[in-house]
C-alpha positions as CSV (number, residue, x, y, z in Angstrom):
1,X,0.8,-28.9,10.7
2,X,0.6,-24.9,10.2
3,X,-1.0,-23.6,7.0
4,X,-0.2,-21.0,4.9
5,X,-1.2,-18.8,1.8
6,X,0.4,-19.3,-1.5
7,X,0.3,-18.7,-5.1
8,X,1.4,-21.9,-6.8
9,X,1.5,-20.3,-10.2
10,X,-0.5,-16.8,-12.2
11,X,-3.7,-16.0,-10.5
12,X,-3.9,-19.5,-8.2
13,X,-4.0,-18.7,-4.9
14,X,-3.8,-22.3,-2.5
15,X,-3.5,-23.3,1.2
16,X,-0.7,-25.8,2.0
17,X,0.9,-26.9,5.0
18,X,4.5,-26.4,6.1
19,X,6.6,-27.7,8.8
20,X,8.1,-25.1,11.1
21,X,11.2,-25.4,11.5
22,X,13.7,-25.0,15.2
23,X,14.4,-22.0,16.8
24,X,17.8,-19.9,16.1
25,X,19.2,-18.1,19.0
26,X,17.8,-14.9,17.8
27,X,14.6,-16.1,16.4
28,X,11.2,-15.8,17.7
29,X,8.0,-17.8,16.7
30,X,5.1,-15.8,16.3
31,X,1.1,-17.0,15.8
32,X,-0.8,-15.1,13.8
33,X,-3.9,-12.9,14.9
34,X,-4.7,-10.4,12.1
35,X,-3.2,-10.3,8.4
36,X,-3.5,-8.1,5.7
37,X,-2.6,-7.8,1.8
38,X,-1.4,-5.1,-0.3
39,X,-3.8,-5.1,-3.3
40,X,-1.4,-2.9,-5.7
41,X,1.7,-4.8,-5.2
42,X,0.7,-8.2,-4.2
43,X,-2.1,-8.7,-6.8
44,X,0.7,-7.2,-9.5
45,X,3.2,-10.2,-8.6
46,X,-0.1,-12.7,-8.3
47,X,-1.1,-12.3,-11.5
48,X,2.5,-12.4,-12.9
49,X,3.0,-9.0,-14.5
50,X,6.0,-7.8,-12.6
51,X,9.1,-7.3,-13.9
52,X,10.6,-9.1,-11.5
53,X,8.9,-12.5,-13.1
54,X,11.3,-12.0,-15.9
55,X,13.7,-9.6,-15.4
56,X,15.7,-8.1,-11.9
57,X,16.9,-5.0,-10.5
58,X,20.7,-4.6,-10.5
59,X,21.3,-2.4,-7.5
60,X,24.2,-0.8,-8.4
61,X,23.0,0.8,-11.5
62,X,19.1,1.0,-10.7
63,X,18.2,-0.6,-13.7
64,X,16.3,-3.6,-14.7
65,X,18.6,-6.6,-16.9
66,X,16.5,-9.7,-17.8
67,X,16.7,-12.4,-15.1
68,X,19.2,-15.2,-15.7
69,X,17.4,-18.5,-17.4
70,X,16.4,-20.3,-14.7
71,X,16.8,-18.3,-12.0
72,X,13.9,-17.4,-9.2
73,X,14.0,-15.0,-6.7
74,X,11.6,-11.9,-6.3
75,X,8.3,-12.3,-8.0
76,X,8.7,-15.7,-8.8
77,X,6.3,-19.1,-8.2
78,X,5.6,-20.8,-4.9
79,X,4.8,-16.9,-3.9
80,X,3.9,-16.3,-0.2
81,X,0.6,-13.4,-0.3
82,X,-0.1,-11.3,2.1
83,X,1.5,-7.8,3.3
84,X,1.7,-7.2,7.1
85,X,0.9,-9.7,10.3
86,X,-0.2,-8.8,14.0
87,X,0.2,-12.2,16.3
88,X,1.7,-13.1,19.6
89,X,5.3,-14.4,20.5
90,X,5.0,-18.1,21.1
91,X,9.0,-19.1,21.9
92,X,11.8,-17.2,22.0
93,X,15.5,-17.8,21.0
94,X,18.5,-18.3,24.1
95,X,19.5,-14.9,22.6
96,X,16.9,-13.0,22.5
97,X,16.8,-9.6,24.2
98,X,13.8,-7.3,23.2
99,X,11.0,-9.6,23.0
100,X,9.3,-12.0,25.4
101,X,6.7,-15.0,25.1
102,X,3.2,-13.1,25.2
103,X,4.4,-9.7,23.5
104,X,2.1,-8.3,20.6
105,X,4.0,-7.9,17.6
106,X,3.5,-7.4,14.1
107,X,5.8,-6.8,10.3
108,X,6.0,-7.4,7.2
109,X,5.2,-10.8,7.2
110,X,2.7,-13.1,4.9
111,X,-0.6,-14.4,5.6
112,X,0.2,-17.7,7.6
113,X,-0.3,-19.5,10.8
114,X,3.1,-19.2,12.2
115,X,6.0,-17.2,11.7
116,X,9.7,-17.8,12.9
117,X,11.9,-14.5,12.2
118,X,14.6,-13.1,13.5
119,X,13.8,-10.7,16.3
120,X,14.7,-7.5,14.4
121,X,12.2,-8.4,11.9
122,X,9.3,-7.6,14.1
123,X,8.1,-4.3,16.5
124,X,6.3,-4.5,19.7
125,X,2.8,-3.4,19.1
126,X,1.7,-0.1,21.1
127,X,-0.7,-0.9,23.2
128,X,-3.1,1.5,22.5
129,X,-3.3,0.8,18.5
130,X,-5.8,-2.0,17.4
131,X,-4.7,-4.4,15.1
132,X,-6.8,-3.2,12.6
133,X,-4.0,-0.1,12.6
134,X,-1.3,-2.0,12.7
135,X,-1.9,-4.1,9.4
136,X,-2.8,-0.3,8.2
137,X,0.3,1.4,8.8
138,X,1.7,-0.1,5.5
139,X,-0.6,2.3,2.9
140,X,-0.4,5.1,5.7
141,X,3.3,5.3,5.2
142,X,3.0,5.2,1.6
143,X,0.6,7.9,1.9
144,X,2.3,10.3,4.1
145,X,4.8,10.0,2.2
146,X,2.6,11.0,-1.0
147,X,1.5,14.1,0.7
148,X,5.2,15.0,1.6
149,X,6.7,14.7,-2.1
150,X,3.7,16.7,-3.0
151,X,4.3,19.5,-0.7
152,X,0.5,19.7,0.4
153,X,0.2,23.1,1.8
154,X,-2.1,25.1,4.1
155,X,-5.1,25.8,1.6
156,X,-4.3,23.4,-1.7
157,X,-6.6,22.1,-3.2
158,X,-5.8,18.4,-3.9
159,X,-6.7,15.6,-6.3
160,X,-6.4,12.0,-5.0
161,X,-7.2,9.2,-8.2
162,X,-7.7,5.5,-6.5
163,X,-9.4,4.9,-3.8
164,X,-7.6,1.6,-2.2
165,X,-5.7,1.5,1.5
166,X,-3.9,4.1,-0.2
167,X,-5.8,6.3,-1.7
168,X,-7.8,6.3,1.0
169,X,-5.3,7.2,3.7
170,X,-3.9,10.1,1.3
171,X,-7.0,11.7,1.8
172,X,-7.0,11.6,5.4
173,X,-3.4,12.6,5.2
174,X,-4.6,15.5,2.5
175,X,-7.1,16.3,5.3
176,X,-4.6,16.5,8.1
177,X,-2.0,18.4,6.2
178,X,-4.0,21.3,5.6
179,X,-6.1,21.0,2.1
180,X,-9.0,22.5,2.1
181,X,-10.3,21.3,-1.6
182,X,-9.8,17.4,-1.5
183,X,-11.4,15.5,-4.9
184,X,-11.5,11.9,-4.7
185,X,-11.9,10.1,-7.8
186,X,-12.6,6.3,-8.0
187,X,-14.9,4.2,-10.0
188,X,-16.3,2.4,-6.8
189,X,-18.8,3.2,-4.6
190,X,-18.2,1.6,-1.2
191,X,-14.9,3.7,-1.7
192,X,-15.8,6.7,-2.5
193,X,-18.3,6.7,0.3
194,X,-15.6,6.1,2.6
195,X,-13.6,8.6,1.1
196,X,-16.2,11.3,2.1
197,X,-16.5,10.0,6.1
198,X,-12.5,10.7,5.4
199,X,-13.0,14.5,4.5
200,X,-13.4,14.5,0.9
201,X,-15.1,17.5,-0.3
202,X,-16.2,15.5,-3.3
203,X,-15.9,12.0,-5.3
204,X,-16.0,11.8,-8.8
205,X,-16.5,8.5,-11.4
206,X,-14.2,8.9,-13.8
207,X,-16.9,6.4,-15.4
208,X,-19.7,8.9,-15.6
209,X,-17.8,12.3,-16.2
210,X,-14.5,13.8,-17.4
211,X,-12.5,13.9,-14.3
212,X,-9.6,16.4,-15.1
213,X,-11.9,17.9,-16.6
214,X,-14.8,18.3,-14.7
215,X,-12.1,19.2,-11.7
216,X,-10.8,22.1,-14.2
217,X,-13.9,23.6,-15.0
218,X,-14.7,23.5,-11.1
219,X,-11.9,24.4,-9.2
220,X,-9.5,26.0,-11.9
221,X,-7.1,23.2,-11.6
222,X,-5.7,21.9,-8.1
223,X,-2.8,22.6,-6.9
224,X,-1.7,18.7,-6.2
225,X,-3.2,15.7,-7.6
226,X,-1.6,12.2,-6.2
227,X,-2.3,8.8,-8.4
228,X,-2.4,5.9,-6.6
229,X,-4.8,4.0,-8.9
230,X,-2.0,2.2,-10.5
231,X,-4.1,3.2,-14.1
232,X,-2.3,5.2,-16.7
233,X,-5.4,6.5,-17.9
234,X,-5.8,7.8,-14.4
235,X,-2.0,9.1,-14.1
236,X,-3.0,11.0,-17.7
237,X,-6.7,12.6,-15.8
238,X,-4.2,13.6,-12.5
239,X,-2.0,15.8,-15.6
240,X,-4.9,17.5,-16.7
241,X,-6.7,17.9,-13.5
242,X,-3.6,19.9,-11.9
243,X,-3.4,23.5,-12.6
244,X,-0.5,25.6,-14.5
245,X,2.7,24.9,-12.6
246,X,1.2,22.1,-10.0
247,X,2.7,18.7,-9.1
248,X,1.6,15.0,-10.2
249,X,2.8,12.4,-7.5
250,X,2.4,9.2,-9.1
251,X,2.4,6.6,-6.2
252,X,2.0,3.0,-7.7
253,X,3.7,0.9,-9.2
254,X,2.7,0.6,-12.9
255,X,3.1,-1.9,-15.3
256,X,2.7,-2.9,-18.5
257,X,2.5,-0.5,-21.3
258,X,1.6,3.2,-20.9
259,X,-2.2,3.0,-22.9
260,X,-3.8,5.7,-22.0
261,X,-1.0,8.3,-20.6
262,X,-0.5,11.0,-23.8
263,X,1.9,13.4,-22.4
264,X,1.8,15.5,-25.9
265,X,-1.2,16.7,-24.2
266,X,-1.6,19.1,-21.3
267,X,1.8,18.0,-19.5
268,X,3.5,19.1,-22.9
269,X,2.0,22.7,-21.9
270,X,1.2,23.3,-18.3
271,X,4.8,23.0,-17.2
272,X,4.2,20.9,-14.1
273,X,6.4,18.9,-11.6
274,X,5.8,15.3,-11.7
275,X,7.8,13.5,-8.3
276,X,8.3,10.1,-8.3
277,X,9.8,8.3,-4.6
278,X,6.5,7.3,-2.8
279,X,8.3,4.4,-2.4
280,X,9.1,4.0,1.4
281,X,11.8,1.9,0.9
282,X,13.6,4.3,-1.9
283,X,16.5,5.9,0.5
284,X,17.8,8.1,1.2
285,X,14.2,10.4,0.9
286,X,15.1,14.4,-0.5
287,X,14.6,15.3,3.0
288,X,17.5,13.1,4.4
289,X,18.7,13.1,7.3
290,X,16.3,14.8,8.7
291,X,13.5,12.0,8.1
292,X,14.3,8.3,7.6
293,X,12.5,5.6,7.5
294,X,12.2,5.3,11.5
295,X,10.7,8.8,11.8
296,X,7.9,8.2,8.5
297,X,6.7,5.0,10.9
298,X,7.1,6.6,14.2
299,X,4.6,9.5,12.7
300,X,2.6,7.4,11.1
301,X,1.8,5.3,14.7
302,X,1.5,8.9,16.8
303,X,-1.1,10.4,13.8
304,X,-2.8,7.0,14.8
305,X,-2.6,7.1,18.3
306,X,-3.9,10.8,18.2
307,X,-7.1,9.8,16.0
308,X,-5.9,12.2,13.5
309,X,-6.4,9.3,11.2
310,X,-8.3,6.1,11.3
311,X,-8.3,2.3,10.0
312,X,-12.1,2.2,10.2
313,X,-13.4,0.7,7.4
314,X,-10.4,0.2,5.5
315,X,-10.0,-3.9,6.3
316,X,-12.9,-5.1,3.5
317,X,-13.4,-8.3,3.5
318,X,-12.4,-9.6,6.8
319,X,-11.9,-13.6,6.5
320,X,-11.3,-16.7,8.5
321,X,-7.6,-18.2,7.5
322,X,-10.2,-21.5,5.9
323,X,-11.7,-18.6,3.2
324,X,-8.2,-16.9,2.5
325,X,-7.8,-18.7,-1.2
326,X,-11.2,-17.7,-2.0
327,X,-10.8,-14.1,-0.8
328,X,-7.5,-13.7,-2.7
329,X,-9.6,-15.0,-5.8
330,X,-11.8,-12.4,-4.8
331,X,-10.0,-9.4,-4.7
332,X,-8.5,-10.3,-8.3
333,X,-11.7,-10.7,-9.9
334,X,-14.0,-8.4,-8.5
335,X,-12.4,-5.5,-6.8
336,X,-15.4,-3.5,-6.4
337,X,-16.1,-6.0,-3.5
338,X,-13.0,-5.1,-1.7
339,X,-11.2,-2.3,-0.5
340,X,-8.2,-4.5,1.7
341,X,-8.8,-8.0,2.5
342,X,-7.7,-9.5,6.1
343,X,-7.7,-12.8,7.4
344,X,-8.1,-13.6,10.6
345,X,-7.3,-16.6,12.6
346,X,-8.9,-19.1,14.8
């Protein structure tokens, strides 16, 4: 039988089996070749601090009313991990029409053996993207979105906090749009070495120095600063990093309660812009209908398929399907080993 990754409960990742179930007309079956998590979001819902474990988002008013008693849904236990999936169509429905047995594929879709999904929920890959890209696009849309509520310009001088997939790809998104200060700040090393093969013009601890400080007294302030540590203490360093009148783009998604973040500080008098809507699937974006979710995805793959950015050396760990539990462990426990664990399978 096909195996797959869950967490049975907080913080325990397991590998069960599942049966696959029949084809619908407009279903395909997919095997997995390359997966890929989304450390921010995933490892929030893994270790149970969402507030979709207690609580969910009514739609219509856009706010959050605690969950009904015992109801499940989003962010409850069993929860499948993992964020995007490349494979290979296996079987296809009577009524399929875009896909064929043998097409490269890949979505939003967990870290597992097998996938049936209905056709729509799936691309065909470009042919000349790896499939290292393709389980990248996810933080490179977040991050081109980042640099677009920010409005990097021709000559900013940007300030990235976190260095994950995201963080990462912000800088080469930073890079591409123009910047020609780019400060990356991030606690560990292996990332902010990356970070400067990306174009960073320099890294900072925020362990062994005053960031918004130390990026005040250097570059008077920059113009942009984009948090996508998910750490209020680093949201608060992005505020006083940015100069008089600049913009904060806070990108994760935070939780728990704000320690750290004292806006009596310098946001009370540096009157600044802070944007929130980094969040792909917020729509419609500011800048509807010119861009949609379509064209933020069909950029994303031609910035790839030009070079002007890269996956390399973004997938850390790589790990055979066998190791994913203990990976997953992994990446919870001691991030400074990681940067965006993949599985791959034999």
């Amino acid at each position: 039988m096909p195996r797959e990754l869950i967490a049975i409960a907080p913080r325990k990742a397991v590998i069960r089996e599942y049966e696959e179930p029949p084809l619908k007309p407009r279903q395909v079956r997919i095997k997995s070749r390359l997966s890929a998590e989304k450390h921010g979001t995933s490892l929030t819902l893994y270790r149970g601090l969402s507030p979709f474990s207690t609580k969910t988002l009514d739609e219509k008013l856009g706010v959050f009313v605690d969950k009904p008693t015992g109801k499940g849904g989003y962010g409850g236990f069993p929860l499948r991990l993992g964020n995007m999936t490349v494979g290979v169509v296996t079987e296809v429905g009577d009524e399929v029409e875009g896909l064929k047995v043998g097409d490269r594929v890949y979505g939003y879709l967990p870290i597992r053996e097998t996938h049936v999904v209905d056709e729509d929920r799936v691309s065909l890959a470009p042919p000349d993207l790896s499939d290292e890209d393709l389980v990248c696009i996810d933080p490179a849309v977040v991050s081109l979105m980042a640099v677009r509520e920010g409005h990097v310009r021709v000559g900013d001088k940007v300030a990235i906090f976190g260095l994950g997939a995201i963080g990462l790809m912000t800088v080469q998104m930073a890079r591409i749009s123009g910047a020609t200060c780019i400060v990356a700040v991030e606690p560990i090393d292996k990332r902010r070495r990356l970070a400067e093969e990306y174009g960073a013009d320099l890294t900072l601890n925020p362990y062994e120095c005053d960031a918004g400080l130390e990026i005040k007294r250097r570059f008077g302030g920059v113009d942009v600063a984009i948090d996508t540590s998910g750490s209020y203490r680093a949201l608060h360093q992005a505020i006083r990093a940015t100069g008089y009148g600049g913009t904060i783009v806070p990108v994760s998604w935070y939780h728990g309660e704000a320690r750290g973040l004292n806006l009596g500080e310098e946001w009370h008098f540096n009157r600044q812009i802070m944007v929130s809507g980094a969040r792909v699937e917020s729509e419609p974006y500011r800048d509807y209908p010119r861009w949609d979710r379509k064209r933020v995805y069909d950029t994303v793959i031609e910035l790839f398929r030009r070079g002007a950015i890269t996956s390399r050396g973004l997938l850390q760990p790589i790990v055979k399907f066998d190791e994913a539990a203990e990976a997953y462990r992994m990446i919870d426990e001691k991030p400074e080993e990681a940067i965006k664990l993949a599985v791959i399978y034999e």
